[in-house]
PyMOL Python script that loads the backbone (N, CA, C, O; Angstrom):
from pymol import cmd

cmd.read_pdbstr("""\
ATOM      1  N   UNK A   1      11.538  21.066 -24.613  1.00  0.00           N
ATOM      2  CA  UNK A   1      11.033  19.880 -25.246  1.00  0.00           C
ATOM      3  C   UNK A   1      12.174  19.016 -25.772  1.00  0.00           C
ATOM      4  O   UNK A   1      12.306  17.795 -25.692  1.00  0.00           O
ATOM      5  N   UNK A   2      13.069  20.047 -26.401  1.00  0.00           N
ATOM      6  CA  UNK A   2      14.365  18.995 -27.304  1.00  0.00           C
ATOM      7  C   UNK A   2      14.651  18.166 -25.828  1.00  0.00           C
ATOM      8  O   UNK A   2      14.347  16.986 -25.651  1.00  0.00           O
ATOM      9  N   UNK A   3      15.223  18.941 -24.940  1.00  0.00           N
ATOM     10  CA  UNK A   3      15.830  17.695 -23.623  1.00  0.00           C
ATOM     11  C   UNK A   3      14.827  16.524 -22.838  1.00  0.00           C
ATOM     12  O   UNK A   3      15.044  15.400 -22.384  1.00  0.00           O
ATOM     13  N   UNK A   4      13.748  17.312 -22.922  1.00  0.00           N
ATOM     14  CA  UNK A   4      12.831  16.045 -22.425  1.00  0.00           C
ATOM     15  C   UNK A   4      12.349  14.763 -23.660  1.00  0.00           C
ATOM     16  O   UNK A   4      11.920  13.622 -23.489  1.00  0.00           O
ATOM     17  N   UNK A   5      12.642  15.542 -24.909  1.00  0.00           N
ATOM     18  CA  UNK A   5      12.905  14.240 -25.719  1.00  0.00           C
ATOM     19  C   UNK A   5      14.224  13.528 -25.845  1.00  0.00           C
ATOM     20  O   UNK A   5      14.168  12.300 -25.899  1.00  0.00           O
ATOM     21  N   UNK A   6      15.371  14.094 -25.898  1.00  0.00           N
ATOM     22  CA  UNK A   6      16.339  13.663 -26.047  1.00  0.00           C
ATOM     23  C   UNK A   6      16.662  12.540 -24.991  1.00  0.00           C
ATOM     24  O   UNK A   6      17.465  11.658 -25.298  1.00  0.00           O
ATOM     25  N   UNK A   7      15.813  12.553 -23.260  1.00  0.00           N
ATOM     26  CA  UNK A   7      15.877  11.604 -22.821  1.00  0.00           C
ATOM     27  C   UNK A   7      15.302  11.195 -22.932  1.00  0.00           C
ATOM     28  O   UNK A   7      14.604  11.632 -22.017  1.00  0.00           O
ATOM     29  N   UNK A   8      14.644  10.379 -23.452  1.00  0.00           N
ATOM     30  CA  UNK A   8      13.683   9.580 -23.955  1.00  0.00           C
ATOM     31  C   UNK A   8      12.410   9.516 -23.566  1.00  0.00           C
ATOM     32  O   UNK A   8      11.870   8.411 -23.532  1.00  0.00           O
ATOM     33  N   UNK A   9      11.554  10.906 -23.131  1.00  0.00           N
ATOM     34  CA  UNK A   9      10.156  11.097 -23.006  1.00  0.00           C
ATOM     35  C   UNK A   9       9.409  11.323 -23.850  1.00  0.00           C
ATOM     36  O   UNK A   9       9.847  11.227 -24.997  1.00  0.00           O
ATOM     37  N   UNK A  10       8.089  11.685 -23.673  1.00  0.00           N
ATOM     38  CA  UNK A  10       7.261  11.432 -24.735  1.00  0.00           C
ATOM     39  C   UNK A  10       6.984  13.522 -24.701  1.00  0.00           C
ATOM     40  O   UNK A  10       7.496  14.421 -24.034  1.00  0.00           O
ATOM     41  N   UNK A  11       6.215  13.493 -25.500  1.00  0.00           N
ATOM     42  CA  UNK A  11       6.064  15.223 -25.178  1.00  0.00           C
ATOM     43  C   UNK A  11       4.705  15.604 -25.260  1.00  0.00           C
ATOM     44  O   UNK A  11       4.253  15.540 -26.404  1.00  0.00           O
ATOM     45  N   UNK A  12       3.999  15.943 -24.469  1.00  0.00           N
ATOM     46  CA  UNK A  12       2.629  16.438 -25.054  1.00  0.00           C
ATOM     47  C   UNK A  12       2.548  18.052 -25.137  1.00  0.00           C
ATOM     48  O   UNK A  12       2.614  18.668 -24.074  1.00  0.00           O
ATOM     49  N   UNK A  13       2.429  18.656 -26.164  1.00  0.00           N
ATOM     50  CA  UNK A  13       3.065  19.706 -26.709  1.00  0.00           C
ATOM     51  C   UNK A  13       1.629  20.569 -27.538  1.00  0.00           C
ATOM     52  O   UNK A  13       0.862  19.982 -28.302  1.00  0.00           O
ATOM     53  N   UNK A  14       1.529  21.893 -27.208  1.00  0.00           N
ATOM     54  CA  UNK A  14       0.441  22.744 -27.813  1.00  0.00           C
ATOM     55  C   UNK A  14       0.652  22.761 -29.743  1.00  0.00           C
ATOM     56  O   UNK A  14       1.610  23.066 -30.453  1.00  0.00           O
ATOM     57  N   UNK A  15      -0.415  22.393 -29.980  1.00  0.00           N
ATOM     58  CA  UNK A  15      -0.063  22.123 -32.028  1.00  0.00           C
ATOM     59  C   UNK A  15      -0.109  23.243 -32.511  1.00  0.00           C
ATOM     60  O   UNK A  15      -1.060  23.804 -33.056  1.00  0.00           O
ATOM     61  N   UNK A  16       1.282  23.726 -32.257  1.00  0.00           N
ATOM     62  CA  UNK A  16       1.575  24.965 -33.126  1.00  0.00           C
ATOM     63  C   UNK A  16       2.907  24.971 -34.040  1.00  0.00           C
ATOM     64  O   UNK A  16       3.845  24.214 -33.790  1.00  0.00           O
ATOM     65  N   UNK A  17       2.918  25.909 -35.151  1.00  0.00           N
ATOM     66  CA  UNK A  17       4.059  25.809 -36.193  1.00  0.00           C
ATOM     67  C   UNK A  17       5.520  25.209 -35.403  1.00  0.00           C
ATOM     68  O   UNK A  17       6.158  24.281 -35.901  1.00  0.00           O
ATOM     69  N   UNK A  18       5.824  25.707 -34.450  1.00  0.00           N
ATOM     70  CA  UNK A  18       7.013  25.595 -34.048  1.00  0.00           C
ATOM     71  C   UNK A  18       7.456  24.228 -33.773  1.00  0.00           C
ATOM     72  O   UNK A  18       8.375  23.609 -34.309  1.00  0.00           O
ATOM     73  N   UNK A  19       6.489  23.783 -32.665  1.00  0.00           N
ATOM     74  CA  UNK A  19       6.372  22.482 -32.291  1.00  0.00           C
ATOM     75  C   UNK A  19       6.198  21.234 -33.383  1.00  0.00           C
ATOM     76  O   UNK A  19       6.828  20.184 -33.512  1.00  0.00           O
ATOM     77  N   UNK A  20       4.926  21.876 -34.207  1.00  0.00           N
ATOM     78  CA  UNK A  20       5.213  20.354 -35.159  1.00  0.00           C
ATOM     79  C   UNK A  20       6.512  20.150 -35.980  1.00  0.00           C
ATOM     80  O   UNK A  20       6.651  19.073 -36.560  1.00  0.00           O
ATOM     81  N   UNK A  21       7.916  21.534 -36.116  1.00  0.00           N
ATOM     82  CA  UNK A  21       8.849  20.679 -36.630  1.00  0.00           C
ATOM     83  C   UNK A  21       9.497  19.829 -35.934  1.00  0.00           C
ATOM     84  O   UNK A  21      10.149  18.973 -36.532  1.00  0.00           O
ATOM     85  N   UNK A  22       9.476  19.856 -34.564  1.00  0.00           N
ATOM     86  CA  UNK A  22       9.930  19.029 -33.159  1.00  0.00           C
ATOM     87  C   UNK A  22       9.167  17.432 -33.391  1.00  0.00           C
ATOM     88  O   UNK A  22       9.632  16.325 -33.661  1.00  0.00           O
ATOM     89  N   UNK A  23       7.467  18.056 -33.080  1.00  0.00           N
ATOM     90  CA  UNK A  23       7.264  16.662 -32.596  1.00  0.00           C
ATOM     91  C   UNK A  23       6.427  16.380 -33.576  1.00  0.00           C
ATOM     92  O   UNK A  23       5.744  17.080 -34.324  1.00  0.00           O
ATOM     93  N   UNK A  24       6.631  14.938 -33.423  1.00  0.00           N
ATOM     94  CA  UNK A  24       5.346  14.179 -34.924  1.00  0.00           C
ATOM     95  C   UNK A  24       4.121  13.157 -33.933  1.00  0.00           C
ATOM     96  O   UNK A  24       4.132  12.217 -33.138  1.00  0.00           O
ATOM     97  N   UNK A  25       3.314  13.917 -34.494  1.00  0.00           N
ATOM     98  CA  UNK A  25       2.267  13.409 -34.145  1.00  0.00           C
ATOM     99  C   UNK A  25       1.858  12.283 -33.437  1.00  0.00           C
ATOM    100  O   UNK A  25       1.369  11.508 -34.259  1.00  0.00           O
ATOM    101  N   UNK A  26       1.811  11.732 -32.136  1.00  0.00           N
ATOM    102  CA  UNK A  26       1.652  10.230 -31.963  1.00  0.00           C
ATOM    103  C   UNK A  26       2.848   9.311 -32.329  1.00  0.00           C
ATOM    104  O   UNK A  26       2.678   8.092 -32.377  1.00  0.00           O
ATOM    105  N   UNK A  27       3.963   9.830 -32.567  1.00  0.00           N
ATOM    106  CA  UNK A  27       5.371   9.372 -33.217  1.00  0.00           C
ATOM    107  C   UNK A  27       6.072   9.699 -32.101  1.00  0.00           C
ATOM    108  O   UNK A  27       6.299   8.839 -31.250  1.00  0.00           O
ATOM    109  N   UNK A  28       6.449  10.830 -31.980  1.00  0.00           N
ATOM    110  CA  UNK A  28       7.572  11.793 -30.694  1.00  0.00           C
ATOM    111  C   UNK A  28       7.037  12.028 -29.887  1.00  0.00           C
ATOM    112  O   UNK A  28       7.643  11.947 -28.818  1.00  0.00           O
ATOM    113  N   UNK A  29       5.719  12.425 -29.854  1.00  0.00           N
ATOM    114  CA  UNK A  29       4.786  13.190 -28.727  1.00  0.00           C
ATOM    115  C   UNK A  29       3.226  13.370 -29.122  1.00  0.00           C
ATOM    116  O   UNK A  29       2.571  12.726 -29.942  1.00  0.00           O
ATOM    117  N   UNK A  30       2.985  14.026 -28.613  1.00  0.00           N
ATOM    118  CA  UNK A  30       1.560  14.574 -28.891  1.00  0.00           C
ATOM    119  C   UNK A  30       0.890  15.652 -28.797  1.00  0.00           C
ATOM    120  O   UNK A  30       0.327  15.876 -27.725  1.00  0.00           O
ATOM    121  N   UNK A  31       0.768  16.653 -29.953  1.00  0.00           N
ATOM    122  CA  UNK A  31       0.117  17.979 -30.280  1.00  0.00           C
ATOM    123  C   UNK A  31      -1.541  18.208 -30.165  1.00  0.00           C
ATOM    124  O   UNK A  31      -2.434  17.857 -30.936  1.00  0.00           O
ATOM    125  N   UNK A  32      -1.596  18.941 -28.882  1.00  0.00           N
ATOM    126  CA  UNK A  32      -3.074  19.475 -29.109  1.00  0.00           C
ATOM    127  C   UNK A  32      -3.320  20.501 -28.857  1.00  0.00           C
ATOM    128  O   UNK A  32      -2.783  21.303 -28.093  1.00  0.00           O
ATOM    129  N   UNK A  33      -4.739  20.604 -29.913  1.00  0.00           N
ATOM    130  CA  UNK A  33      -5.180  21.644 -30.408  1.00  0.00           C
ATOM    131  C   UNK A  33      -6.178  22.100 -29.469  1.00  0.00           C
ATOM    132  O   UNK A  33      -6.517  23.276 -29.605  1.00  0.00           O
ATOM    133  N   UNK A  34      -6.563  21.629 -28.817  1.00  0.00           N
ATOM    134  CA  UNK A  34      -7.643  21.630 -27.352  1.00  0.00           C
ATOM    135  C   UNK A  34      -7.498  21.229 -26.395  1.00  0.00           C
ATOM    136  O   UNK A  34      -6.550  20.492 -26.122  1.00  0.00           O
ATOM    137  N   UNK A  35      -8.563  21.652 -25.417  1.00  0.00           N
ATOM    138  CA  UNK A  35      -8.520  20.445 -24.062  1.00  0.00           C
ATOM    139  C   UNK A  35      -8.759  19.189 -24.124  1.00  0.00           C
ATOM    140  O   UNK A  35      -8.238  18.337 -23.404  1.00  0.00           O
ATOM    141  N   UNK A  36     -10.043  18.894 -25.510  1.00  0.00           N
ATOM    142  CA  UNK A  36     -10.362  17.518 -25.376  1.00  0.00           C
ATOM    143  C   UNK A  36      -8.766  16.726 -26.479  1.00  0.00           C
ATOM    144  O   UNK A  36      -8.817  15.501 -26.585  1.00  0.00           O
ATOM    145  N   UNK A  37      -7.845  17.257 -27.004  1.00  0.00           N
ATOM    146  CA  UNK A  37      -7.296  16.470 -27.580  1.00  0.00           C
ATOM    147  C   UNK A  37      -5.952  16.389 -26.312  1.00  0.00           C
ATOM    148  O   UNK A  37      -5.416  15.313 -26.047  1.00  0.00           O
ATOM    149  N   UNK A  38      -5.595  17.558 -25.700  1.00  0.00           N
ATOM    150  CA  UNK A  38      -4.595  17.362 -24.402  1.00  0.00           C
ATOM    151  C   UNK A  38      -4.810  16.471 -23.275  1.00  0.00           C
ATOM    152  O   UNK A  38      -3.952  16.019 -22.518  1.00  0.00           O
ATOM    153  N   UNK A  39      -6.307  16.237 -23.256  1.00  0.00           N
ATOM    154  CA  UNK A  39      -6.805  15.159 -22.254  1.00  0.00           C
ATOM    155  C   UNK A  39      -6.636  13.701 -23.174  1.00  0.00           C
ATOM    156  O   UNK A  39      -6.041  12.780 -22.615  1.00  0.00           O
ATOM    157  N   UNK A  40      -7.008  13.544 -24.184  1.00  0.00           N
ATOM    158  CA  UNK A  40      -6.618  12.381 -25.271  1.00  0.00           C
ATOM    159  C   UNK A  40      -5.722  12.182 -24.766  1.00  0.00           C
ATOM    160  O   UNK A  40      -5.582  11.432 -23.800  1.00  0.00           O
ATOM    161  N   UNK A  41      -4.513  13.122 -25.572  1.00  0.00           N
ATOM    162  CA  UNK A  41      -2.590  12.750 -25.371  1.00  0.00           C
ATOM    163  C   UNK A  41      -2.606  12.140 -23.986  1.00  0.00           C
ATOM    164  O   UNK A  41      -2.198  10.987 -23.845  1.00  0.00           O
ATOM    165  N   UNK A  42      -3.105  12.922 -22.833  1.00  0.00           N
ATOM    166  CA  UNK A  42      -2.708  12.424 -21.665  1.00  0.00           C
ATOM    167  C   UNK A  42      -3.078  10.883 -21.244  1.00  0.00           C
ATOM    168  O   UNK A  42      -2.298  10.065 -20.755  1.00  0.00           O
ATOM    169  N   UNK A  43      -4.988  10.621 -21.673  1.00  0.00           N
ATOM    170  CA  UNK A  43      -4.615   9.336 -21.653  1.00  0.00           C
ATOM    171  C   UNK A  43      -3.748   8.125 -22.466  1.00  0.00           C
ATOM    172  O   UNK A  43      -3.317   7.075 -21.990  1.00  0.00           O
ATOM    173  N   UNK A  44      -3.620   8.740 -24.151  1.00  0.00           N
ATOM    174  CA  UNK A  44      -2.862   8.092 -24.413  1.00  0.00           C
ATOM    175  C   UNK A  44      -1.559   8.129 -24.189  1.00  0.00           C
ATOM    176  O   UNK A  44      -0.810   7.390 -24.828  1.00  0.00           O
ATOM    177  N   UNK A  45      -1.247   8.707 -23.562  1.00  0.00           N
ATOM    178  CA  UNK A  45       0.477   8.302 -22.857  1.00  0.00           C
ATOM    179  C   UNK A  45       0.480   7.495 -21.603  1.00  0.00           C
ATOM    180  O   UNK A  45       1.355   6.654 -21.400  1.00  0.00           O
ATOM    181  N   UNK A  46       0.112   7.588 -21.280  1.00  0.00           N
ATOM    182  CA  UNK A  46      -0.801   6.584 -19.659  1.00  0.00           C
ATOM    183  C   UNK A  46      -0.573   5.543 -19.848  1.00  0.00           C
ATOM    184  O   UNK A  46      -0.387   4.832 -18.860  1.00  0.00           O
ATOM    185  N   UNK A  47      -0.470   4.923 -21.257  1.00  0.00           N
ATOM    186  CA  UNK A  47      -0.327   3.360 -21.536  1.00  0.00           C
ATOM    187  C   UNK A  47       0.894   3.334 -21.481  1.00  0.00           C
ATOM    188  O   UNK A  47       1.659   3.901 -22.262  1.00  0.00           O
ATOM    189  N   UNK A  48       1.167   2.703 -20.594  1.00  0.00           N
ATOM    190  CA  UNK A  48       3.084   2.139 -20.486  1.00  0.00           C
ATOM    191  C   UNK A  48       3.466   1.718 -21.900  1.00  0.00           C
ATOM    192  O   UNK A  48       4.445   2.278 -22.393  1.00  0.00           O
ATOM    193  N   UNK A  49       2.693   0.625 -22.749  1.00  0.00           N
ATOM    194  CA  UNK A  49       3.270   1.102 -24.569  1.00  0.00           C
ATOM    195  C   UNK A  49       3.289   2.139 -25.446  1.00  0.00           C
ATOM    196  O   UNK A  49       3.740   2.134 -26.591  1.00  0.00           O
ATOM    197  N   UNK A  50       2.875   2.858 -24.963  1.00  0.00           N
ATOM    198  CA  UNK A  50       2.705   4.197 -26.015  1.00  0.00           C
ATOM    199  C   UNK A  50       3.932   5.066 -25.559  1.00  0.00           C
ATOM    200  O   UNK A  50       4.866   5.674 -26.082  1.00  0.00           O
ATOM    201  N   UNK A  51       3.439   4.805 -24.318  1.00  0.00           N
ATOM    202  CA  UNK A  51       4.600   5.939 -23.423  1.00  0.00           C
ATOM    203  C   UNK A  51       5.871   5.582 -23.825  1.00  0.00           C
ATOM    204  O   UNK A  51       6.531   6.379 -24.492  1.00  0.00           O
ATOM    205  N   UNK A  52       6.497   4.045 -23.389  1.00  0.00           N
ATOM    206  CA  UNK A  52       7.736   3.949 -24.035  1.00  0.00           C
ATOM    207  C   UNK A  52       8.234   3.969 -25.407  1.00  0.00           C
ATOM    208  O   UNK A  52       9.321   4.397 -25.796  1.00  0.00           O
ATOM    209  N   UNK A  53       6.904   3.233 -26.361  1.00  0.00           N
ATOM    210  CA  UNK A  53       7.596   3.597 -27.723  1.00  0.00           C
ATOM    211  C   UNK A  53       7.778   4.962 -28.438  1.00  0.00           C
ATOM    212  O   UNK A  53       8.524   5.274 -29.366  1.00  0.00           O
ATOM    213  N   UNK A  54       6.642   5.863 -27.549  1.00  0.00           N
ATOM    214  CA  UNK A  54       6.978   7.399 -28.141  1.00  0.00           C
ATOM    215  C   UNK A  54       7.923   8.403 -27.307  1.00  0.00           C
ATOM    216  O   UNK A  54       7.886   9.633 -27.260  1.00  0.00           O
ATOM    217  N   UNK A  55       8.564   7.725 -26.828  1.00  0.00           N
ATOM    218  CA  UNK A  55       9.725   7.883 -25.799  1.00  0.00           C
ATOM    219  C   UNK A  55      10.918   7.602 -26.155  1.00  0.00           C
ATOM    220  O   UNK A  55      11.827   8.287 -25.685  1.00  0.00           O
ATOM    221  N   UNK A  56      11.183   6.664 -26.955  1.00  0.00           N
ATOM    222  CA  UNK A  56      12.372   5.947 -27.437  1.00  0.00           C
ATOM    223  C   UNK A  56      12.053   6.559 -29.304  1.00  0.00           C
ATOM    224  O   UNK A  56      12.892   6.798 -30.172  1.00  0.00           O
ATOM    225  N   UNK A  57      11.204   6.609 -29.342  1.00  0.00           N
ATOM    226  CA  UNK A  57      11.422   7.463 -31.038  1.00  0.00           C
ATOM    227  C   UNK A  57      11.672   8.441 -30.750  1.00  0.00           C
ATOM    228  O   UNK A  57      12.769   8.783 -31.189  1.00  0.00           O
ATOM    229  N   UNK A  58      10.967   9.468 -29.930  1.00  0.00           N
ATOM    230  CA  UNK A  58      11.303  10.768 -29.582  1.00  0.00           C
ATOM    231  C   UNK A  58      13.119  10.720 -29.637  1.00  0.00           C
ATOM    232  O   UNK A  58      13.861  10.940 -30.595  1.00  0.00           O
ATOM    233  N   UNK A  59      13.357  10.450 -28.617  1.00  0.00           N
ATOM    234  CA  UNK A  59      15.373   9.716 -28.220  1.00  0.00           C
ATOM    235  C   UNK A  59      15.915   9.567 -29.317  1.00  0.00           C
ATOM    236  O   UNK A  59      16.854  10.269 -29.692  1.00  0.00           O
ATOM    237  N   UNK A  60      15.344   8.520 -30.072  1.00  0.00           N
ATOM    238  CA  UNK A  60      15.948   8.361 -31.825  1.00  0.00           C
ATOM    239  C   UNK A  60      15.885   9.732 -32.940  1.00  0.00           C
ATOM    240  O   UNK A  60      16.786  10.075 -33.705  1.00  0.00           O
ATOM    241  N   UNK A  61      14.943  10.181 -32.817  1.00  0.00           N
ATOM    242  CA  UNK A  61      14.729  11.474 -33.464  1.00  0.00           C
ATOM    243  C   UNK A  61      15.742  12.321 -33.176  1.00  0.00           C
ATOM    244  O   UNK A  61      16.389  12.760 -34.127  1.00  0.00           O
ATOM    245  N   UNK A  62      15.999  12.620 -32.174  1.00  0.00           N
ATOM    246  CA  UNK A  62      16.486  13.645 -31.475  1.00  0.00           C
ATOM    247  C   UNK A  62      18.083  13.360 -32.025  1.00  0.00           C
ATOM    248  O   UNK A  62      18.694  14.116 -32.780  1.00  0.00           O
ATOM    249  N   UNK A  63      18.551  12.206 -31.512  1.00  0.00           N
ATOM    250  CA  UNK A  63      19.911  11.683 -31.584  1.00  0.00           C
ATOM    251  C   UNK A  63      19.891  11.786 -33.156  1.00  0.00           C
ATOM    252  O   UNK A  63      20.786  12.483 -33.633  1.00  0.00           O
ATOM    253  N   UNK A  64      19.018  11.206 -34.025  1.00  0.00           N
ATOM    254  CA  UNK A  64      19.436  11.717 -35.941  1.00  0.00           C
ATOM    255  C   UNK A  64      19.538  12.819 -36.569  1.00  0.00           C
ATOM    256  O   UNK A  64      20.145  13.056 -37.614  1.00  0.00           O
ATOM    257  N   UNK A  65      18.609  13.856 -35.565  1.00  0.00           N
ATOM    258  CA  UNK A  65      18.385  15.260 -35.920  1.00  0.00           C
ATOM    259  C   UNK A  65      19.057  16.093 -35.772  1.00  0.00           C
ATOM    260  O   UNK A  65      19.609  16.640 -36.727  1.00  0.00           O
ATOM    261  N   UNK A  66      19.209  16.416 -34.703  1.00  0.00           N
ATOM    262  CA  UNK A  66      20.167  17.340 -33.934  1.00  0.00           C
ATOM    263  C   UNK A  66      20.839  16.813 -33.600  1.00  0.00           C
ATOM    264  O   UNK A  66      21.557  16.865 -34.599  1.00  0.00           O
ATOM    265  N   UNK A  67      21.434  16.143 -32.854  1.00  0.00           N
ATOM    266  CA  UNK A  67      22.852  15.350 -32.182  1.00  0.00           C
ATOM    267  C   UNK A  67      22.626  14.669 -30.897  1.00  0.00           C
ATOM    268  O   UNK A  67      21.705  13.912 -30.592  1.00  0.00           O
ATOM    269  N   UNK A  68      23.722  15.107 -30.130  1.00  0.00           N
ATOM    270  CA  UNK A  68      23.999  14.016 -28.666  1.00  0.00           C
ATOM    271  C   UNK A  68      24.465  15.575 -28.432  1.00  0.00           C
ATOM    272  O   UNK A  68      24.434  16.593 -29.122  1.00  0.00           O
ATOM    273  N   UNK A  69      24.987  15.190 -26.893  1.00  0.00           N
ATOM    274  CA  UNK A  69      25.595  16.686 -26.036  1.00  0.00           C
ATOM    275  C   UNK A  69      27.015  15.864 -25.929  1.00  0.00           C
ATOM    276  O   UNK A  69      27.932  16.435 -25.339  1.00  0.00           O
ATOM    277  N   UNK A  70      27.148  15.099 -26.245  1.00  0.00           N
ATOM    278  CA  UNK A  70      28.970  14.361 -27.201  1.00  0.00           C
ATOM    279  C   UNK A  70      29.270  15.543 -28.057  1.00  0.00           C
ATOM    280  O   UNK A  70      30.241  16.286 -27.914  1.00  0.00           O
ATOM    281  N   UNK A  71      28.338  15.643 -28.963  1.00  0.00           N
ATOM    282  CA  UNK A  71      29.045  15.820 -30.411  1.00  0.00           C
ATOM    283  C   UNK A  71      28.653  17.447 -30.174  1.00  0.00           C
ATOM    284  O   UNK A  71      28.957  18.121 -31.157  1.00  0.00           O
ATOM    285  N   UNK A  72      28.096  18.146 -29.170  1.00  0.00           N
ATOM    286  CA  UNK A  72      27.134  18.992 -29.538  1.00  0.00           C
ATOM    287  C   UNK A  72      28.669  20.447 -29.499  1.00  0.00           C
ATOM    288  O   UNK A  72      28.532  21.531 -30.067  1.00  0.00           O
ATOM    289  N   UNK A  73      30.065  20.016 -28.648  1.00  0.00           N
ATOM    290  CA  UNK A  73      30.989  20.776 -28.671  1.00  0.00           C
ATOM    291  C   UNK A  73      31.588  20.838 -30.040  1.00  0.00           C
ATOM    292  O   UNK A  73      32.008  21.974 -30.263  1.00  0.00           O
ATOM    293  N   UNK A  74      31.776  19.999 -31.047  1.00  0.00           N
ATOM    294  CA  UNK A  74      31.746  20.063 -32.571  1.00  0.00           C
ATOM    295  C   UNK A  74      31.208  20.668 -33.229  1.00  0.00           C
ATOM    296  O   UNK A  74      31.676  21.600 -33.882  1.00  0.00           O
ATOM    297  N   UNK A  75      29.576  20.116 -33.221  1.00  0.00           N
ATOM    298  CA  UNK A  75      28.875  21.083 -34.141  1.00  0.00           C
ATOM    299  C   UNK A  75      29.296  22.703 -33.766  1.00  0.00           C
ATOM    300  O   UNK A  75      29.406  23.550 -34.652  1.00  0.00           O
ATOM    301  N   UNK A  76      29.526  23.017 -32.225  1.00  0.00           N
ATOM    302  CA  UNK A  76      29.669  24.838 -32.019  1.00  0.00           C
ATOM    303  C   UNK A  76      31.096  25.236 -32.338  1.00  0.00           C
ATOM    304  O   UNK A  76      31.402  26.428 -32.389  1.00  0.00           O
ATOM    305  N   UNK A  77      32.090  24.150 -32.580  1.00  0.00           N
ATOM    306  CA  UNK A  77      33.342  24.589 -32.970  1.00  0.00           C
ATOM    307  C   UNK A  77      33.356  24.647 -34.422  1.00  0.00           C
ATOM    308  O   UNK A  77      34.295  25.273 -34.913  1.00  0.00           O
ATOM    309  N   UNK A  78      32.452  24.089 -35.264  1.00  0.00           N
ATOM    310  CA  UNK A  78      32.334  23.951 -36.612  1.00  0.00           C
ATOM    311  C   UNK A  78      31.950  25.411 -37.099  1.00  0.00           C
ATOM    312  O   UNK A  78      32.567  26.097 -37.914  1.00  0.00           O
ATOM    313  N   UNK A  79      30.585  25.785 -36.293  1.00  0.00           N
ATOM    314  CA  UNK A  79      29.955  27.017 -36.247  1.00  0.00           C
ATOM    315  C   UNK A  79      30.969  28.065 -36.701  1.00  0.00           C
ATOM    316  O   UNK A  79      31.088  28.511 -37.842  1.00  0.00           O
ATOM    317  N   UNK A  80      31.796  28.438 -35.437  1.00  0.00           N
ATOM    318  CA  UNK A  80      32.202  29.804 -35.069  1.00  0.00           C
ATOM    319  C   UNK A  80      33.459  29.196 -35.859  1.00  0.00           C
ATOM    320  O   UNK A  80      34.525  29.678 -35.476  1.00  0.00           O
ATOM    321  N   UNK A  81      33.549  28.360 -36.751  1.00  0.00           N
ATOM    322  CA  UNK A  81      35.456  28.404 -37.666  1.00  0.00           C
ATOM    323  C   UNK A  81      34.341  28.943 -38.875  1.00  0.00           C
ATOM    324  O   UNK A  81      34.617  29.678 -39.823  1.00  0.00           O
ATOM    325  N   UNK A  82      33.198  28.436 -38.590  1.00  0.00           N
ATOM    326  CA  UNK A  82      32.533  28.815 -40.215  1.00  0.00           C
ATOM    327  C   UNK A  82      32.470  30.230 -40.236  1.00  0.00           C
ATOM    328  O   UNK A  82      33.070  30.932 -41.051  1.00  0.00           O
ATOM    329  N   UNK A  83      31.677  30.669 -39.259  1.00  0.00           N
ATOM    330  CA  UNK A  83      31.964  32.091 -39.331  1.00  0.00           C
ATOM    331  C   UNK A  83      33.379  32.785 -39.186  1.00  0.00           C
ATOM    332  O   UNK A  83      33.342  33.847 -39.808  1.00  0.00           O
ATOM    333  N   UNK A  84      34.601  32.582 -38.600  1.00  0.00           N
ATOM    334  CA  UNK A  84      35.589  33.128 -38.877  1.00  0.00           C
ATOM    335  C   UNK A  84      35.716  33.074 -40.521  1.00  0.00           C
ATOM    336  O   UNK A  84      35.621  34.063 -41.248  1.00  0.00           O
ATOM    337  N   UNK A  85      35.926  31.855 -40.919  1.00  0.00           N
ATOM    338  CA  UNK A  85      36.365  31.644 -42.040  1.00  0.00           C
ATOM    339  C   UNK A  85      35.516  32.921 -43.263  1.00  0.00           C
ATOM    340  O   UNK A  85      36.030  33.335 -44.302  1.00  0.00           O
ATOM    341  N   UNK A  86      34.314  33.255 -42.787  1.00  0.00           N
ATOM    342  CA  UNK A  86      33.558  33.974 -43.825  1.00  0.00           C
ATOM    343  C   UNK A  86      33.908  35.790 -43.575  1.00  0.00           C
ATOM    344  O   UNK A  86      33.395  36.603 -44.344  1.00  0.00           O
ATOM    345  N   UNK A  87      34.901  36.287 -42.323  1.00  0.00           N
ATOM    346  CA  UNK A  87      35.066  37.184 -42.318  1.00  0.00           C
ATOM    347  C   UNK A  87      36.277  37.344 -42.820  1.00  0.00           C
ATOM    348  O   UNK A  87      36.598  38.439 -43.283  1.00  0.00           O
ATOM    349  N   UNK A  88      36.964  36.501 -42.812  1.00  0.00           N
ATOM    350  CA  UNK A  88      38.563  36.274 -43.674  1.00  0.00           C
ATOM    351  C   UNK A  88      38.499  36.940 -45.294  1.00  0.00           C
ATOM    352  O   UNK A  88      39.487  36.879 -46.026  1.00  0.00           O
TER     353      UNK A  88
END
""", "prot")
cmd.dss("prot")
cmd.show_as("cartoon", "prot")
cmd.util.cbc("prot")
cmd.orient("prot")
C-alpha cells in the first residue's frame, strides 16, 4: 500500500487497525468494511476527481510521513549509528 500510495494512487484497502494508520478515509484511500462499502470505494474512485485528488494526498501523505526513497538511505544510516551508538 505505502508504494502504491507513494506514487500517487488511491488505495482501496480492508478497514482494519493496521490500515487505518496508513489510510484516511476518503482522504488517501478507501477502507471497507464490506462488499457493499468495497463496491462504494470502487465506484467512488471511478471518478477521475476523486481518483486524482485521493491520489495526490495519498503522495503528500506519504512524502510528510515516512519519506521519499531519496532520503530513505539516511533515515537507515541514522538507524543502525543509533543502534551502534547504544551498544557503545
Amino acid at each position: 500500500m505505502l508504494e502504491a500510495m507513494a506514487a500517487g494512487l488511491p488505495v482501496l484497502a480492508s478497514d482494519l487497525p493496521a490500515h487505518r494508520d496508513m489510510v484516511q478515509h476518503r482522504q488517501t484511500g478507501w477502507l471497507a468494511a464490506s462488499r457493499d462499502e468495497l463496491c462504494q470505494g470502487l465506484d467512488w474512485l471511478e471518478d477521475p476527481v476523486n481518483n486524482l485528488h485521493t491520489g495526490q494526498a495519498a503522495r503528500k501523505w506519504i512524502k510528510n510521513s515516512i519519506g521519499t526513497w531519496d532520503d530513505c538511505a539516511g533515515r537507515y544510516a541514522a538507524a543502525y549509528q543509533s543502534l551502534l551508538e547504544r551498544k557503545s
